[in-house]
LUMNU-711657 format. One record per residue (C-alpha): x, y, z; residue in three letters. Coordinates in pm, whole numbers, plus 50000, padded with zeros to 5 digits. Each point is the difference from the previous one (the first is absolute). Example, Ala and Ser with C-alpha at 12.3 -4.5 7.8 and 13.67 -1.06 7.14 Angstrom:
// residues 2
PT, 51230, 49550, 50780, ala
PT, 50137, 50344, 49934, ser
END
This chain:
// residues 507
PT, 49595, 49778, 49041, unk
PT, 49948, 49891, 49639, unk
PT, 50156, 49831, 49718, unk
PT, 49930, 50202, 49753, unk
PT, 49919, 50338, 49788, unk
PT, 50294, 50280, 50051, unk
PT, 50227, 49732, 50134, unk
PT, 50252, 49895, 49768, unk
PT, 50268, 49764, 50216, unk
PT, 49814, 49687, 50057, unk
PT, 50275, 49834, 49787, unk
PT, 49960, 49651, 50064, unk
PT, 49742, 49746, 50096, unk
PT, 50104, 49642, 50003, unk
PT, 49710, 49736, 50071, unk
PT, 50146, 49597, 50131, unk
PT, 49780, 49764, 50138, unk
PT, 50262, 49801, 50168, unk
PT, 49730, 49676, 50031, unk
PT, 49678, 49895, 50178, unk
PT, 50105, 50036, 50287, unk
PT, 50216, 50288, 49982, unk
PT, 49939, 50393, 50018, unk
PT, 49910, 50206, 49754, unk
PT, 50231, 50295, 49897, unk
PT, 49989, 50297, 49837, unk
PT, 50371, 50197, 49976, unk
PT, 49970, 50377, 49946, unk
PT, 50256, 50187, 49913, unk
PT, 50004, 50351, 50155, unk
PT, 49638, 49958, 50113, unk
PT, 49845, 50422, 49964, unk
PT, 49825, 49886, 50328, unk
PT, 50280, 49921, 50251, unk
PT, 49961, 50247, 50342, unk
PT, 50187, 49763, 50237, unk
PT, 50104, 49636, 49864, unk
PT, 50345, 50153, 49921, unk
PT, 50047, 50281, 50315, unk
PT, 49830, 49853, 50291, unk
PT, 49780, 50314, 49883, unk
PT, 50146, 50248, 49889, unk
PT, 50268, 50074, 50313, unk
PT, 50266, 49768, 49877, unk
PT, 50184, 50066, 49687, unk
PT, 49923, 49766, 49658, unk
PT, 50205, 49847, 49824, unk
PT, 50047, 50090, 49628, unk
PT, 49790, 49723, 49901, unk
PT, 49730, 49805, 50060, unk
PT, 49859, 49617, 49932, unk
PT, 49673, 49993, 50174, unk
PT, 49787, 49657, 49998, unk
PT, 49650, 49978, 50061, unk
PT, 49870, 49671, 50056, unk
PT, 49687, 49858, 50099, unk
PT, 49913, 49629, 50130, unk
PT, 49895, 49830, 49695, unk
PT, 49619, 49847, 50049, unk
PT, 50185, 49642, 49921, unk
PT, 50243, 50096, 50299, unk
PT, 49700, 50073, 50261, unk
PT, 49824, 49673, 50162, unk
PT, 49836, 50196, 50317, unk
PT, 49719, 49761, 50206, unk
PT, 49703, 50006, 49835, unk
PT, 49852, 50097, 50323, unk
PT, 50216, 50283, 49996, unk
PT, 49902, 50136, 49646, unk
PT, 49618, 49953, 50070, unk
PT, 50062, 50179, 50335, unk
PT, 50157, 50345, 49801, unk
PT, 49716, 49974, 49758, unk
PT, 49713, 49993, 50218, unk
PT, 50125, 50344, 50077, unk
PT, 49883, 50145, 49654, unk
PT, 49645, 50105, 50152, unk
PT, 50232, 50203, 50233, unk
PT, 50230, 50146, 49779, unk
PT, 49713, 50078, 49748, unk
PT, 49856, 50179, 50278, unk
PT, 50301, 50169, 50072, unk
PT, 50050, 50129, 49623, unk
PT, 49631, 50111, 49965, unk
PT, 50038, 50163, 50312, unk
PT, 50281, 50228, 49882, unk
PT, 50000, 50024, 49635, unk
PT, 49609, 50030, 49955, unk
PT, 49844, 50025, 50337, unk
PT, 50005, 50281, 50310, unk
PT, 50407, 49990, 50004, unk
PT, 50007, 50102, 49648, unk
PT, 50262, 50300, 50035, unk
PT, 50070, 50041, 50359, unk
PT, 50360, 49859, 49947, unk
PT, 50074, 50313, 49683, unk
PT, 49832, 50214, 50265, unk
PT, 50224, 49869, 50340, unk
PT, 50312, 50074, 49791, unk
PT, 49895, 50337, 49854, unk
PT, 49946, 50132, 50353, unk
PT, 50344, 49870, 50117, unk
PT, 50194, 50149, 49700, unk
PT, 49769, 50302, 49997, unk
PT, 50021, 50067, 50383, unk
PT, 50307, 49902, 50087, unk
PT, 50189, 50026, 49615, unk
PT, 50364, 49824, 49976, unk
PT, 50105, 49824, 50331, unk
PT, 50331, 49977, 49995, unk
PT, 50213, 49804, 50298, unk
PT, 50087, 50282, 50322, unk
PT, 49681, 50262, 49888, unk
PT, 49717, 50095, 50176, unk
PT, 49796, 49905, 49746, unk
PT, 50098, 49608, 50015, unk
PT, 49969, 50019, 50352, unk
PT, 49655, 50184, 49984, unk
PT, 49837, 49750, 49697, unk
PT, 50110, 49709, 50264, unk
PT, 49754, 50163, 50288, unk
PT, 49761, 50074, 49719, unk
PT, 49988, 49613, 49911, unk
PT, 50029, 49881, 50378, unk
PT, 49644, 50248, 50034, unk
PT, 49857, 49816, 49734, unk
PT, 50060, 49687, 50065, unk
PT, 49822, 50042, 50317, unk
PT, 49707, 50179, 49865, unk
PT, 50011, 49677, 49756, unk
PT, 50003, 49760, 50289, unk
PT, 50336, 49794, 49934, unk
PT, 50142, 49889, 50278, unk
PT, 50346, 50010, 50188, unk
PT, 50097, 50343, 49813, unk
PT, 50362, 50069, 50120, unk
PT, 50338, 50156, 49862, unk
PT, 50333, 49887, 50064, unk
PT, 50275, 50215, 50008, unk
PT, 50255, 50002, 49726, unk
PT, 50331, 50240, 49959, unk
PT, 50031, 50119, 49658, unk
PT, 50245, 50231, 49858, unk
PT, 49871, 50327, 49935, unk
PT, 50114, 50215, 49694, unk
PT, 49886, 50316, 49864, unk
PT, 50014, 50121, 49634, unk
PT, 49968, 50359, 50102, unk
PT, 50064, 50243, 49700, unk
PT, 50162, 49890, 49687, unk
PT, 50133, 50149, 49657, unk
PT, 50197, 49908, 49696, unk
PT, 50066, 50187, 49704, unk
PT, 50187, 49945, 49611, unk
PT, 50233, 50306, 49968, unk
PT, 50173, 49853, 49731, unk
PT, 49985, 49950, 49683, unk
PT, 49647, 50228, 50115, unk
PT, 49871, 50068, 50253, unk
PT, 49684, 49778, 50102, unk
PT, 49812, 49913, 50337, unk
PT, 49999, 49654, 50060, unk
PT, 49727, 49763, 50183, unk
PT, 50169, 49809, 50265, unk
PT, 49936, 49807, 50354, unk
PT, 50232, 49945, 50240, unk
PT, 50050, 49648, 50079, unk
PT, 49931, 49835, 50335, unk
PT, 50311, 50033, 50263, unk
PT, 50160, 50239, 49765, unk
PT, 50260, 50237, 50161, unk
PT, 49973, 50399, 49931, unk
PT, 50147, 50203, 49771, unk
PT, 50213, 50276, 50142, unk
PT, 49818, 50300, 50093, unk
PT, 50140, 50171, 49681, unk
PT, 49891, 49692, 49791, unk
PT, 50253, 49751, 49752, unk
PT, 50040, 50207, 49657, unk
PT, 50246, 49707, 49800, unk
PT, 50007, 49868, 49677, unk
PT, 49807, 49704, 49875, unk
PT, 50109, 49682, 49919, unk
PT, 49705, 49774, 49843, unk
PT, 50044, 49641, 50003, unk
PT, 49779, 49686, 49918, unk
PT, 50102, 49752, 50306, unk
PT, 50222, 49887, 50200, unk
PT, 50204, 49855, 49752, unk
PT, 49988, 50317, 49786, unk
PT, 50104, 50218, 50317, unk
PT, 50343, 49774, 50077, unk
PT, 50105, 50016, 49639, unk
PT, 49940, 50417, 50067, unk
PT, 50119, 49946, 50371, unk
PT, 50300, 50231, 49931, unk
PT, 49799, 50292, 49853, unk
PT, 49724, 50000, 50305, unk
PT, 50213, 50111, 50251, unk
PT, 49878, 50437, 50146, unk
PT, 49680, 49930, 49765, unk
PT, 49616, 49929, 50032, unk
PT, 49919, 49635, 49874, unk
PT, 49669, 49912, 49816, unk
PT, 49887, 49671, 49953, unk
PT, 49810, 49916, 49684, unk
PT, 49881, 49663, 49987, unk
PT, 49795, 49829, 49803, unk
PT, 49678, 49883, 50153, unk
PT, 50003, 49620, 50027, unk
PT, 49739, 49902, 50320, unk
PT, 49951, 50174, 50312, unk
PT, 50246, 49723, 50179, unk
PT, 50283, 50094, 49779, unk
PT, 50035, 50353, 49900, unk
PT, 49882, 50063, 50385, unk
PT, 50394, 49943, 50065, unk
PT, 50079, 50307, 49885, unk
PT, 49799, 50205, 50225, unk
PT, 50104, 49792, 50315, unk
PT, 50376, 49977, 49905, unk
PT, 50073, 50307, 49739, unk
PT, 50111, 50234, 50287, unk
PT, 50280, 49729, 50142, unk
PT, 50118, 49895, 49663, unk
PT, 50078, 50386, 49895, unk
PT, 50141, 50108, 50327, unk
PT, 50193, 49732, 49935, unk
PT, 50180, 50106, 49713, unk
PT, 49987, 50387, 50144, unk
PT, 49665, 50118, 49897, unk
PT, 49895, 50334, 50169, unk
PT, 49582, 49902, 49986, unk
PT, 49831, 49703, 49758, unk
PT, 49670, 50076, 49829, unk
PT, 49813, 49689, 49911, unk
PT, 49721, 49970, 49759, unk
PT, 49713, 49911, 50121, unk
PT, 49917, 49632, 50043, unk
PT, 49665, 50002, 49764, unk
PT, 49943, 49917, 49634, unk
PT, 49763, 50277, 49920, unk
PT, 50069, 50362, 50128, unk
PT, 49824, 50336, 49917, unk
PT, 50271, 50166, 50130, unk
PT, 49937, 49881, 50369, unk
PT, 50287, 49915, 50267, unk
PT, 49953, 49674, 50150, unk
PT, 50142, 49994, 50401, unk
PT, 50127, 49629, 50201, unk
PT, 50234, 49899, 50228, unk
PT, 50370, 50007, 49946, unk
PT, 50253, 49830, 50213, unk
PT, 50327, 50163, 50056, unk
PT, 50316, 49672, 49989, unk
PT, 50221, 50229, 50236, unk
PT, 49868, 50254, 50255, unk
PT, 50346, 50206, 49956, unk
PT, 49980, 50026, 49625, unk
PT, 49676, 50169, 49915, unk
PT, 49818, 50222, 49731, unk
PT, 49719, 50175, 49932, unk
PT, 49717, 49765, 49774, unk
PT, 49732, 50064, 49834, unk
PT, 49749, 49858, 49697, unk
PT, 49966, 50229, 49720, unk
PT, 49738, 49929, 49664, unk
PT, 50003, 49766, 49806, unk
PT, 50032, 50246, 49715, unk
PT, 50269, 50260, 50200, unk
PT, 50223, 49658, 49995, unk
PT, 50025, 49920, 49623, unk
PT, 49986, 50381, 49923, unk
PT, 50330, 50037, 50183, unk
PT, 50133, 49641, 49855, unk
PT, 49903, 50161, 49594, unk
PT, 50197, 50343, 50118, unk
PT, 50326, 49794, 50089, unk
PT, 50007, 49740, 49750, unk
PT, 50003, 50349, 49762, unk
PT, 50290, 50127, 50194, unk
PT, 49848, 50297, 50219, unk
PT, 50096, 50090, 50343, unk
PT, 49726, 49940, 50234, unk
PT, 49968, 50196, 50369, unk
PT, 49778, 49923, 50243, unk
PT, 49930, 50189, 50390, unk
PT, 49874, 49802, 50205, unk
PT, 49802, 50101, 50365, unk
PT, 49872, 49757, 50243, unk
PT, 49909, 50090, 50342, unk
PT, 49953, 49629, 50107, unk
PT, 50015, 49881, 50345, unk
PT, 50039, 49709, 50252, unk
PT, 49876, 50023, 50319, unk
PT, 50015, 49724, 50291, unk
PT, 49775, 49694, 50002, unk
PT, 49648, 50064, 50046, unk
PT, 49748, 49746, 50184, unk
PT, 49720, 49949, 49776, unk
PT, 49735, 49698, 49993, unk
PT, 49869, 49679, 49833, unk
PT, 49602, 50063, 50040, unk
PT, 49838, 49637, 50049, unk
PT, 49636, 49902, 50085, unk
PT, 49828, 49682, 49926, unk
PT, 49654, 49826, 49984, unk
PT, 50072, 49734, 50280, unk
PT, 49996, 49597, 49886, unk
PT, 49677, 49782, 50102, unk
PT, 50198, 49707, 50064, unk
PT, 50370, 50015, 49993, unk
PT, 50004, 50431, 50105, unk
PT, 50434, 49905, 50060, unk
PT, 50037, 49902, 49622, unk
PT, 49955, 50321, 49735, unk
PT, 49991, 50075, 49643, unk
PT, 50155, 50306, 49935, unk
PT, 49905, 50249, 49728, unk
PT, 50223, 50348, 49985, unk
PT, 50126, 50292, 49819, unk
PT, 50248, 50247, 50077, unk
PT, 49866, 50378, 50102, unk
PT, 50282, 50189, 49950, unk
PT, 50062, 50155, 49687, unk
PT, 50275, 50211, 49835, unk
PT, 49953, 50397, 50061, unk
PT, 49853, 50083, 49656, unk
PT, 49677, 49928, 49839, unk
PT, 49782, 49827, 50256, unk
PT, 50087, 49669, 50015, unk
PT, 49673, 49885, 49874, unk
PT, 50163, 49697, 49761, unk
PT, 50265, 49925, 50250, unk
PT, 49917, 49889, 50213, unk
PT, 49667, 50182, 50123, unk
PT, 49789, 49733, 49739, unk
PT, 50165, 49707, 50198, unk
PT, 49948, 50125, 50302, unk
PT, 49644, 50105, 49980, unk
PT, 49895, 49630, 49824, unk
PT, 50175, 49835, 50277, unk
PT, 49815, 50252, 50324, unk
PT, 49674, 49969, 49768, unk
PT, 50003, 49613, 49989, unk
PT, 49993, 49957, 50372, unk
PT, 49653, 50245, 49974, unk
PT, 49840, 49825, 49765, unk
PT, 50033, 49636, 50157, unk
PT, 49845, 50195, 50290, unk
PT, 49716, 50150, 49864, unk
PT, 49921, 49679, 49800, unk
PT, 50024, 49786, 50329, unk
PT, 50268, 49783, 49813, unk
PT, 50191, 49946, 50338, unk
PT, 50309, 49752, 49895, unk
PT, 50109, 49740, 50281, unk
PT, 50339, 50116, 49982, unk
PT, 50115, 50367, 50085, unk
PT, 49996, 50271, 49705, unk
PT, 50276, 50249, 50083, unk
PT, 50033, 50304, 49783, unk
PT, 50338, 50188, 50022, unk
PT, 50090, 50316, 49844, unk
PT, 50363, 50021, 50017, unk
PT, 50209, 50305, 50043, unk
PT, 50345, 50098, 49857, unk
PT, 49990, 49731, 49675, unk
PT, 50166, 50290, 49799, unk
PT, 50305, 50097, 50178, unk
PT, 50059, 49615, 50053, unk
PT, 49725, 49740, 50151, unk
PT, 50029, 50155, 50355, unk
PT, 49657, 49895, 50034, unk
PT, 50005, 49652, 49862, unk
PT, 50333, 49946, 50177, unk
PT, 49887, 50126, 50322, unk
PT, 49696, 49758, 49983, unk
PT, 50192, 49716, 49895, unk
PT, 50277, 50051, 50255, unk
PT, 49741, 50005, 50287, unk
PT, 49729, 49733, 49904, unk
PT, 50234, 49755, 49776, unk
PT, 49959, 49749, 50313, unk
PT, 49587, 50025, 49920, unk
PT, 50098, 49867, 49623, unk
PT, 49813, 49611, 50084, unk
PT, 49667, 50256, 50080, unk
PT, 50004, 50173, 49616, unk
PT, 49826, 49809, 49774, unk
PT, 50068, 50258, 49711, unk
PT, 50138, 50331, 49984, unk
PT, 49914, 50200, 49702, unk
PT, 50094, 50366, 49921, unk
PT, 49934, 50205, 49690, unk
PT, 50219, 50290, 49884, unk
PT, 50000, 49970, 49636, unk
PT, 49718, 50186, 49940, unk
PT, 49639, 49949, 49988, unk
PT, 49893, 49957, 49641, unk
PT, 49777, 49749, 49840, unk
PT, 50073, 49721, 50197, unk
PT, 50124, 49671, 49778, unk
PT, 50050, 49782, 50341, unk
PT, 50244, 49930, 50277, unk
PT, 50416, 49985, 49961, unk
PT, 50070, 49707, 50238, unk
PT, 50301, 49848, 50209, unk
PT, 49960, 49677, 50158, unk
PT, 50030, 49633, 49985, unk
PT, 49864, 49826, 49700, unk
PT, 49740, 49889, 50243, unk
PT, 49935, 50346, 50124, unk
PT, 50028, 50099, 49641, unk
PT, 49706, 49730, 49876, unk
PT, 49780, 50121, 50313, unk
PT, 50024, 50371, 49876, unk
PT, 49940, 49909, 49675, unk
PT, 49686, 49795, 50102, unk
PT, 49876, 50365, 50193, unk
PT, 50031, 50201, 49708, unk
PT, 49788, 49784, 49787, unk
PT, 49733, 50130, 50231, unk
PT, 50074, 50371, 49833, unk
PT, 49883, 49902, 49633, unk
PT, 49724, 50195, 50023, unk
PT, 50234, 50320, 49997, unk
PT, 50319, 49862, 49788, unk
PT, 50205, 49990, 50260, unk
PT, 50139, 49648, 50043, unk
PT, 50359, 49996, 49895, unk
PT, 50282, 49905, 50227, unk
PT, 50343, 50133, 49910, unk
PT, 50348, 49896, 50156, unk
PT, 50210, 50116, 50174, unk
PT, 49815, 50280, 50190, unk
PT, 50044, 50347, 49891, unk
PT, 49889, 50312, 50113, unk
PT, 50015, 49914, 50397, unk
PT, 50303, 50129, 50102, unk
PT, 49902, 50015, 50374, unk
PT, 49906, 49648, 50067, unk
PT, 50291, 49877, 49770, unk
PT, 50215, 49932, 50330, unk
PT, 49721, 49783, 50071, unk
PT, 50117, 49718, 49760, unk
PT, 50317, 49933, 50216, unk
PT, 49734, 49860, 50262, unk
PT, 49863, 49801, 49753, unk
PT, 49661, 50220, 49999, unk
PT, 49784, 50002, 49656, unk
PT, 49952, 50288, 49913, unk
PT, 49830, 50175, 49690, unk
PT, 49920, 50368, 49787, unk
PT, 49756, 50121, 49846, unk
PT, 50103, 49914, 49599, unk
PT, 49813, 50283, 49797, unk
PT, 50048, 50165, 49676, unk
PT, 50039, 50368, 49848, unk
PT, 50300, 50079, 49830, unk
PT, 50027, 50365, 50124, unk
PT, 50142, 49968, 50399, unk
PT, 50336, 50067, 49941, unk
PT, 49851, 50271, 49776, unk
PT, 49887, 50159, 50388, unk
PT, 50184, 49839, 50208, unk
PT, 50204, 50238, 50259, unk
PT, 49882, 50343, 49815, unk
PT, 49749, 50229, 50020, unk
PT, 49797, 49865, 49780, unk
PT, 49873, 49695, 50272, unk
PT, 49652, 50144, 50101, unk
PT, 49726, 49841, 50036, unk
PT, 49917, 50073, 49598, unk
PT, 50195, 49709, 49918, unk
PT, 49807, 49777, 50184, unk
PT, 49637, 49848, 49851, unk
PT, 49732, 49972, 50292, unk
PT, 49859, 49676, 49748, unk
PT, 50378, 49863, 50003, unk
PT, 50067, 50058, 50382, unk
PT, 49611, 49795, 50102, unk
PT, 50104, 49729, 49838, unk
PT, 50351, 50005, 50157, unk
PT, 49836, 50005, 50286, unk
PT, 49771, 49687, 49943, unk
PT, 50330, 49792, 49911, unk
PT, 50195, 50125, 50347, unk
PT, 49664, 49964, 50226, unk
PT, 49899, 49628, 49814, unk
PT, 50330, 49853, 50054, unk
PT, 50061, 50172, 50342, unk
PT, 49651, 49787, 50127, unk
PT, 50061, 49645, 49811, unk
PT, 50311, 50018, 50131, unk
PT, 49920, 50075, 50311, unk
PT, 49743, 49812, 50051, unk
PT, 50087, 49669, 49826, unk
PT, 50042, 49662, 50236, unk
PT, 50369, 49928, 49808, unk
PT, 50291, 50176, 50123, unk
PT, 50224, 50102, 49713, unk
PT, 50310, 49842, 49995, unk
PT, 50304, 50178, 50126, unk
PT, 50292, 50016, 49756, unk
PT, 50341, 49761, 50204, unk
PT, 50235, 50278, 50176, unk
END
């Protein structure tokens, strides 16, 4: 999450103070950082472009109780504590370390494997060794697909191997595999104006890269838009605006169940090779083998454990991260950072004796990839609980240098949060950014009127990673992912443990 270096579409930024009294906003246009304002995640499909705000409460807009504001800052002995604790002191490390041996152990987790289901005993064994409390699962059904083998090949004009990933959902190629012509196309707009050309043939998308929440539309809706026009297969490029010739996987979503084709992501570079060969008139051939498959639901789990509330033990804050991951790399970026930050902060409140008065719940949610099962699932059973959360914060966007918290609340809640995060000056981390991005789990939340926030950090390379082989653990910085963990674990307690309730957004 970043806003600059390789990134070359942040094309606008429009600052208004409206008055005193009024927000103030920031208008980005094709923000490189968007992972779920636009999709709901990344499940849904985006539109073809984007106007995201970011506002925060301006400090002429905030008049919180002085009482109130001296209360939050007489927690900076604690939060200093908490901050020495893990960026200097004896936790120096341990959260790089907790996430190495899940990626390393248990490598990608994605939804319906053994190894998702395994790295969810592994963390309900240590969160008993750690002594949290009420460690439980709750059962989820997820879909359950399987990449199996896969293949695609250039014949013509030459004949090449090319990289490719199947995408999420995606049907199978015949046993004998799709050998068809290609027709190359920009976007949607480019492949109606060819609509009568498409028809027996392979489609490739070549898009430009915008953000993440608009070029993401051609991954999730590429397949339905060819097949509609007669498309044997679609090849997307990948959704990334760096490639060394690396494949980038997601989630597709198929329009009609009784009108679909094989889909996959091919390079960046494959993509404008074949768009250069047709522009100069060549024939281009592609065969295409995908051994995909869907199988029936499969009941996985939400893993949940908690350091119990002093004083109001019904009420929570709720910190989480997702555990599954997509079947390549290891899922060490997404989401295994957020989860570990979130499972570590409930340790280190323990081990400093920082018990909160309200309940700290930690959930690790399953199936976030093939569509929020987890989050939904949660939601759907606890949404009558939503007067008890006080905040529920998620991070999935990576766990970089943290710049703050992205925020989504009443101005009041708003002013409180900001108010909390001046307590994180010592590491730089006191921002607050609307709306939230990067917590596409809780999102469902907001309908309740529940603030909720994500972790707003900065490194322009995750979509470089994201959903290849190249998320490992390497990308992450144990320095980077301590002081993550300070920001998640410091606002967790004040929050927590703070005499104010934070207001509820009107449903």
């Amino acid at each position: 999450m970043a806003r600059v270096m390789l990134y070359p579409s942040l094309l606008a930024a429009l600052i208004c103070v409206l008055n005193t009294q009024a927000l103030f906003t920031v208008r980005v246009q094709g923000n490189n950082n968007t992972k779920g304002s636009v999709i709901v995640s990344e499940h849904t499909p985006a539109t073809d472009s984007v106007l995201r705000e970011e506002t925060t409460a301006s400090p002429a807009a905030c008049n919180l109780p002085p009482a109130l504001v001296a209360e939050i800052q007489g927690y900076k002995e604690d939060v200093n504590k908490i901050i020495d604790y893990v960026v200097n002191g004896d936790y120096k490390g341990r959260a790089y370390a907790t996430l190495a041996e899940l990626v390393d152990t248990y490598g990608p987790r994605m939804t319906g494997s053994g190894q998702l289901e395994a790295a969810i005993d592994w963390i309900i064994e240590q969160s008993e060794a750690a002594g949290l409390e009420n460690t439980h699962t709750e059962d989820v059904a997820v879909p359950h697909w399987v990449r199996n083998t896969e293949s695609a090949w250039m014949t013509l004009p030459r004949l090449q191997e090319l990289s490719i990933l199947g995408l999420g959902s995606s049907v199978a190629t015949p046993p004998e595999g799709i050998r068809a012509e290609v027709l190359v196309v920009k976007d949607f707009d480019d492949l109606q104006k060819h609509a009568d050309q498409a028809a027996g043939k392979i489609v490739v998308f070549n898009p430009d890269w915008v953000s993440y929440g608009v070029t993401v539309a051609y991954r999730t809706d590429g397949a339905s838009r060819a097949a509609e026009v007669g498309a044997v297969a679609s090849l997307i490029r990948s959704v990334t605006p760096f490639s060394m010739n690396s494949p980038h996987t997601g989630h597709q979503q198929y329009r009609e169940t009784n009108n679909t084709i094989p889909t996959a992501c091919i390079t960046v570079e494959d993509a404008a090779m074949m768009e250069r060969m047709q522009s100069r008139g060549q024939k281009i051939e592609v065969f295409l083998s995908m051994g995909a498959q869907s199988y029936p639901d499969f009941i996985s789990r939400n893993t949940i454990t908690e350091l119990q509330g002093l004083q109001w033990p019904d009420e929570a804050v709720i910190v989480s991260g997702h555990l599954d991951s997509w079947d390549v790399g290891q899922g060490a970026m997404d989401d295994g950072g957020g989860a570990m930050i979130s499972w570590n902060a409930g340790v280190v409140l323990k081990q400093l004796r920082l018990r909160p008065r309200r309940t700290l719940r930690t959930i690790l949610w399953t199936g976030e990839e093939q569509g929020l099962y987890g989050g939904l699932a949660y939601y759907d059973k606890h949404v009558n609980d939503s007067a008890n959360f006080q905040l529920i914060l998620e991070s999935d966007a990576g766990t970089f240098t943290p710049s703050g918290l992205a925020f989504n609340g009443t101005q009041e809640a708003t002013c409180i949060i900001q108010e909390v995060m001046k307590l994180l000056q010592a590491i730089n981390a006191t921002q607050v950014m609307s709306p939230m991005d990067g917590g596409p789990d809780i999102e469902v939340w907001q309908k309740a009127g529940v603030p909720t926030g994500s972790l707003y950090n900065d490194d322009p390379r995750y979509y470089w990673f994201h959903h290849s082989h190249g998320d490992t653990v390497s990308v992450e910085d144990s320095n980077a992912l301590d002081r993550c963990l300070a920001v998640w674990a410091s606002v967790a307690y004040v929050t927590a443990n703070m005499t104010e309730r934070i207001p509820h957004a009107p449903v």
